[in-house]
C-alpha positions as CSV (number, residue, x, y, z in Angstrom):
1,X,54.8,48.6,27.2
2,X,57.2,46.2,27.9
3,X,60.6,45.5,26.2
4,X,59.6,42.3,25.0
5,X,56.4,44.2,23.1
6,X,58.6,47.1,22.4
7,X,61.0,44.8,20.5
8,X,58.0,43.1,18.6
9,X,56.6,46.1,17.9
10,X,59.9,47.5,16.3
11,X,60.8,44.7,14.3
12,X,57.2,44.5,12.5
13,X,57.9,48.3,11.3
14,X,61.6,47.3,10.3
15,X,60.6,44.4,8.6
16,X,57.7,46.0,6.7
17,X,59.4,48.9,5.9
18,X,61.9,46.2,4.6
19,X,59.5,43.7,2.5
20,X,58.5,47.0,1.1
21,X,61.6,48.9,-0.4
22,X,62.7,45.2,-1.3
23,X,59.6,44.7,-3.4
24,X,59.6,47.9,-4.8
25,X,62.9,47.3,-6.6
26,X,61.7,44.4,-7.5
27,X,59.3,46.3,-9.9
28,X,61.4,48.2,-11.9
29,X,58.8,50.5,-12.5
30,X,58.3,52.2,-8.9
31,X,55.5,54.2,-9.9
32,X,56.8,57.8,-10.2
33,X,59.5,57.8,-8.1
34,X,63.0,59.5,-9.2
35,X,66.3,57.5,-9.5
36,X,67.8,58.8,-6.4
37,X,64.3,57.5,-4.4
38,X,64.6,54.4,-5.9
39,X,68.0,53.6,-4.6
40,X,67.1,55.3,-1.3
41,X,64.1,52.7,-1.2
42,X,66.5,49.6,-1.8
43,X,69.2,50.9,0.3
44,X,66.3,51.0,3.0
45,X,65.4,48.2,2.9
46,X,68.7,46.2,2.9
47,X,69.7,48.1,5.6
48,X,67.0,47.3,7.7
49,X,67.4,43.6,7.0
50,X,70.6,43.4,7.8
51,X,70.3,45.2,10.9
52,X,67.1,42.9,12.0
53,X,70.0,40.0,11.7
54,X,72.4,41.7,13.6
55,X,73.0,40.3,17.4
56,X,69.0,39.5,17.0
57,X,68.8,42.9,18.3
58,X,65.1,44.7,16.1
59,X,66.7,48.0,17.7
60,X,69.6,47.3,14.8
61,X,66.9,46.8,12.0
62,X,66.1,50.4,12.6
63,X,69.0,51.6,12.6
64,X,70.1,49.9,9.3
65,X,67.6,50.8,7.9
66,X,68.7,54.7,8.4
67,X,72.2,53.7,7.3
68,X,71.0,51.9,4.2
69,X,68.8,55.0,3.0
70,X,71.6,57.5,3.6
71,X,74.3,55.2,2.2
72,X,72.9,53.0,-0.6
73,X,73.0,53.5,-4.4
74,X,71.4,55.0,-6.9
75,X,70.8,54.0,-10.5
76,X,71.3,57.1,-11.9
77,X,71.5,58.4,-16.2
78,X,75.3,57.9,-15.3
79,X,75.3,54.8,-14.4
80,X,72.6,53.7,-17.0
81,X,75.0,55.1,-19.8
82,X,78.0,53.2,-18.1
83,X,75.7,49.8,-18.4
84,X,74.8,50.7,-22.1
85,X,78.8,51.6,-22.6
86,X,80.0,48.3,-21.3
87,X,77.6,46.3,-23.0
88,X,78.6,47.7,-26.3
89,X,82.6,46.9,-25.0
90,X,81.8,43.4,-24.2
91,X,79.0,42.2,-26.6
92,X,80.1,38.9,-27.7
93,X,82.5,38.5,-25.2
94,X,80.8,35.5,-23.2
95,X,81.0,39.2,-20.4
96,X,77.7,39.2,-18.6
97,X,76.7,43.0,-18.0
98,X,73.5,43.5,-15.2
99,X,72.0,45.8,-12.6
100,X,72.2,44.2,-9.0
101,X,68.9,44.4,-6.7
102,X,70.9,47.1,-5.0
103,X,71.7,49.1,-8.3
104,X,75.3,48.1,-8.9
105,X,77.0,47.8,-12.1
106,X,78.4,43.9,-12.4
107,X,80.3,42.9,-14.9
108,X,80.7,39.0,-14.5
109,X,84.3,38.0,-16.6
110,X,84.7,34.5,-17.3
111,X,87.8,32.8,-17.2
112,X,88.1,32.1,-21.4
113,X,88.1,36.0,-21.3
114,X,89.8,36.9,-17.9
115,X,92.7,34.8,-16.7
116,X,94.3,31.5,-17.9
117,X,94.2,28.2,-15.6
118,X,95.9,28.6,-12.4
119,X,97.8,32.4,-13.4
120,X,96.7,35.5,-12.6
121,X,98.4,38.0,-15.5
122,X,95.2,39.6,-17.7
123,X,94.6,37.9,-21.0
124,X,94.9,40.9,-23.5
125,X,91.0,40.9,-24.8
126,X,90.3,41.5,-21.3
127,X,92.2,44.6,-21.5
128,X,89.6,46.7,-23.8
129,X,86.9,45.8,-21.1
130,X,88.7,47.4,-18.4
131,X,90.2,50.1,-20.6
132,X,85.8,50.9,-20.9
133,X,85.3,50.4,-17.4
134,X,88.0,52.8,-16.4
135,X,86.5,55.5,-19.0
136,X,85.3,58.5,-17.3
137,X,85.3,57.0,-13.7
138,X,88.0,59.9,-12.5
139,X,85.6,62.2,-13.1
140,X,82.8,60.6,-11.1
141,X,84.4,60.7,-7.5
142,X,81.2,59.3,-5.8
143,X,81.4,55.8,-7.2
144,X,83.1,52.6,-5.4
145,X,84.5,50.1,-7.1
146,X,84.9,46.3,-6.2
147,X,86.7,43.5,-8.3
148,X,85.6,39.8,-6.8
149,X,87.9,37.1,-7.6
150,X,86.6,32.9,-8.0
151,X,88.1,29.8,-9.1
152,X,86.8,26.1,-9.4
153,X,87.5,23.4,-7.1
154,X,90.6,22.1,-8.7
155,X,93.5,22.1,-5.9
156,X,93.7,23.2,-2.4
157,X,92.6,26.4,-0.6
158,X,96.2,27.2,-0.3
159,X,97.0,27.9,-3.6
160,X,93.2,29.3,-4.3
161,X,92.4,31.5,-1.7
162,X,95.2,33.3,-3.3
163,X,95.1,33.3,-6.6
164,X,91.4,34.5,-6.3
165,X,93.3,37.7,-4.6
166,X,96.1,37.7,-7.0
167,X,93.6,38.2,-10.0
168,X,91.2,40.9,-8.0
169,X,94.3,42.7,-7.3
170,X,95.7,42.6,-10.9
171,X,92.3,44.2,-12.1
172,X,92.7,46.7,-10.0
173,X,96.2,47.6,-10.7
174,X,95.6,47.6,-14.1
175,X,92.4,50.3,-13.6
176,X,94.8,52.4,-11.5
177,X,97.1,52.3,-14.4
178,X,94.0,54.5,-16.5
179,X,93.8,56.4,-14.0
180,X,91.4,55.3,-11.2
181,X,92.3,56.1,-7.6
182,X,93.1,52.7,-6.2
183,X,91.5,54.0,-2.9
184,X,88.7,53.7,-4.4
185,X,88.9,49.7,-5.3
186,X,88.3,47.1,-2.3
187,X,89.4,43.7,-3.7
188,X,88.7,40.1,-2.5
189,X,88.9,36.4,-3.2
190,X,86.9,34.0,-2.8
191,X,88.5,31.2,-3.9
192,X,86.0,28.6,-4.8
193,X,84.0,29.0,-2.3
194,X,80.5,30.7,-4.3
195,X,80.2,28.7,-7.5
196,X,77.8,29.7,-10.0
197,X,77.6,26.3,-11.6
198,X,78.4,22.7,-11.6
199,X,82.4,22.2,-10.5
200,X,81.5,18.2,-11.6
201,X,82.2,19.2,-15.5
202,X,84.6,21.1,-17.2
203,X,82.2,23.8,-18.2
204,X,80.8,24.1,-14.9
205,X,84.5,24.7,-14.0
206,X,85.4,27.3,-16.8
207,X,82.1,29.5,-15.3
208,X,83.4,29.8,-11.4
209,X,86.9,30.7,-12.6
210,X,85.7,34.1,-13.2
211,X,86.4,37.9,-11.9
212,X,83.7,39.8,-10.5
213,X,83.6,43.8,-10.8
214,X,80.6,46.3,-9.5
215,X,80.3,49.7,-9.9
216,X,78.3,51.7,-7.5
217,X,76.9,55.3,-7.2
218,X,76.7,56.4,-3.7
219,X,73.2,57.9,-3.1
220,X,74.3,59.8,-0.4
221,X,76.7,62.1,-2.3
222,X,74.6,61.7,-5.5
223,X,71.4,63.4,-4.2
224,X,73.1,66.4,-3.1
């Protein structure tokens, strides 16, 4: 066989093991697989993708697909009660609480509950959500943490690019305050770069100046 075939051949077996673990989260349901398979199927299957994309070497797909399934996460009881916990925290809030494909906790914070226009100090009814978020997590040692800043499109990367930092990192000093290892926080901004809705009207605006925070279980430590 030759290396062209070879690679062919590899990348239909990445990419089908792929499609596969992606569909299957897809379907909640998974037939009777545990919680820890189910995040070892989704972790699969991003990896693999990812590595199929990398350098356009299919040799990659395999092994992210390896890395994905040891490293992924896992949508374990504790995470479903920390979903059902923050939901309760935030209802009403205008807080949008949801698993990600990859079985993440995201809490998406808009701006009316986060941060005023243009300053990056936490409005106090933000406080209770990230006094619930910080519950319990410095007993759980095996979950990362990552706080996503945004803003609109009103004024200049220079003063964005920052401020989307400036608000990630107040989150996360104010969940190292409660106790969480800071270590255990990556922060970023993205200024306004990903929009979620229409920058053209004011409440198009209001929605992309928001914070960003996921929770994950690593499946790796959380199967042993």
């Amino acid at each position: 066989m030759n290396n062209v075939q070879f690679k062919g051949r590899t990348l239909g077996i990445a990419m089908s093991a792929a499609v596969i673990a992606v569909a299957g989260c897809a379907d909640m349901n998974m037939g009777n697989l545990s919680q820890t398979q189910k995040g070892t199927a989704v972790g699969a299957g991003v990896g693999a993708l990812a590595g199929a994309a990398i350098g356009g070497d299919t040799r990659g797909a395999v092994v992210g697909g390896l890395l994905g399934a040891a490293g992924g996460y896992v949508w374990s009881k504790h995470m479903q009660d920390k979903k059902m916990a923050m939901e309760r925290a935030t209802m009403g809030s205008g807080v949008q609480v949801s698993q990600t494909p990859d079985n993440q906790l995201k809490l998406n914070i808009p701006s009316d509950v986060s941060f005023d226009t243009g300053r990056a100090d936490i409005k106090p009814n933000m406080r209770p959500i990230l006094d619930q978020f910080a519950s319990g997590l410095s007993s759980q040692p095996n979950t990362e943490i990552r706080i996503i800043g945004h803003t609109d499109n009103t004024g200049s990367d220079a003063v964005n690019d920052p401020l989307s930092v400036q608000r990630a990192s107040a989150a996360r000093q104010y969940l190292a305050a409660r106790g969480v290892d800071p270590n255990r926080i990556v922060i970023a901004g993205r200024g306004e770069r990903e929009p979620i809705a229409d920058n053209r009207s004011e409440a198009g605006r209001a929605q992309n100046r928001r914070v960003e925070i996921f929770l994950g279980e690593k499946a790796n430590l959380a199967a042993r």
